[in-house]
N, C-alpha and C positions, 0 to 999 in steps of 0.2 A: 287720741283716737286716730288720727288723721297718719299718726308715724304708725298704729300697729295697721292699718288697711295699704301702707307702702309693704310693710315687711310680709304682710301675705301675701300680696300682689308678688312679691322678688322671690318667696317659698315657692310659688305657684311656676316660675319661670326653670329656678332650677331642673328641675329632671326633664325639660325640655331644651338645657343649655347643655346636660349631661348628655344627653341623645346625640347632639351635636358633636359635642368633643368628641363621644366614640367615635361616631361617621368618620369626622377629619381624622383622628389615630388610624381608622382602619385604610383610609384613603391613602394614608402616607406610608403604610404598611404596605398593601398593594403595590403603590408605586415604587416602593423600596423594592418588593420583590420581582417587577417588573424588570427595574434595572441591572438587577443582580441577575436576570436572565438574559436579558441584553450583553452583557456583560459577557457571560460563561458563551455564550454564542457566538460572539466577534473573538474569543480567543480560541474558540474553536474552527471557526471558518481561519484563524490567522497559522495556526497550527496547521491544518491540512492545505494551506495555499505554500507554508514555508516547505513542507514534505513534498508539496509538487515542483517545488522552485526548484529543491535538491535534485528530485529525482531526474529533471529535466538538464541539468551541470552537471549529471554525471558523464563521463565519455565514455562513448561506444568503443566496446572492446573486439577485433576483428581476431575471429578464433579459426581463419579459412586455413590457416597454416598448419593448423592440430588435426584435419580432414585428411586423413588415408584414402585416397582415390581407387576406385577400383579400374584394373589395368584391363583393357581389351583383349581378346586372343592374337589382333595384327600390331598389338602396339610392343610385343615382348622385344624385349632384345634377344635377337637368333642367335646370339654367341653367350647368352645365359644356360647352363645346363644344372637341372636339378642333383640331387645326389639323393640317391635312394638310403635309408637306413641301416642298411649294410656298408656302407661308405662307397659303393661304387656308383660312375657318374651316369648318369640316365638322357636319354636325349630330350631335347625340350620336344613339351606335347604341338609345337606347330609344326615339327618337320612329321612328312606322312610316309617314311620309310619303314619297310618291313624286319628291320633289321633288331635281333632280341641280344640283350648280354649271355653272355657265356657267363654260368656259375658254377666253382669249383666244386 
């Protein structure tokens, strides 16, 4: 008598040891996916720190040389003279002479 009022007693415990086990599974599950997020986060903060590291060693490229300046009207050269599309030369537009070409 004494061994079947144990073995109710230890029936009576289980689905409250069952209760338990879940909780810890689900604790460790959590924490598992805790981690796993932890995880995905430091290689993503690790990923965007190495893409800044890059972008920071790249070297500046100086492109002042590929800049076509634009020329002043006193900056010309006075002994440049254009050439009109009929092949004859034209005077440059800074001298203010009244002087026109002859066309055959």
């Amino acid at each position: 008598e004494k061994i079947k009022r144990e073995l109710t007693q230890l029936e009576s415990l289980l689905p409250e040891m069952r209760v338990k086990i879940e909780d810890s599974n689900d604790q460790m599950n959590n924490e598992k996916e805790g981690l796993q997020r932890q995880e995905s986060e430091r290689m993503a903060e690790e990923a965007i720190a190495a893409k800044n590291k890059e972008i920071k060693e790249k070297p500046i490229t100086n492109i002042s040389h590929l800049i076509k300046r634009k020329r002043e009207n006193g900056d010309s050269d006075p002994n440049s003279k254009k050439v009109c599309s009929n092949g004859h030369n034209v005077q440059n537009s800074d001298n203010t002479s009244d002087q026109t070409l002859a066309t055959n």
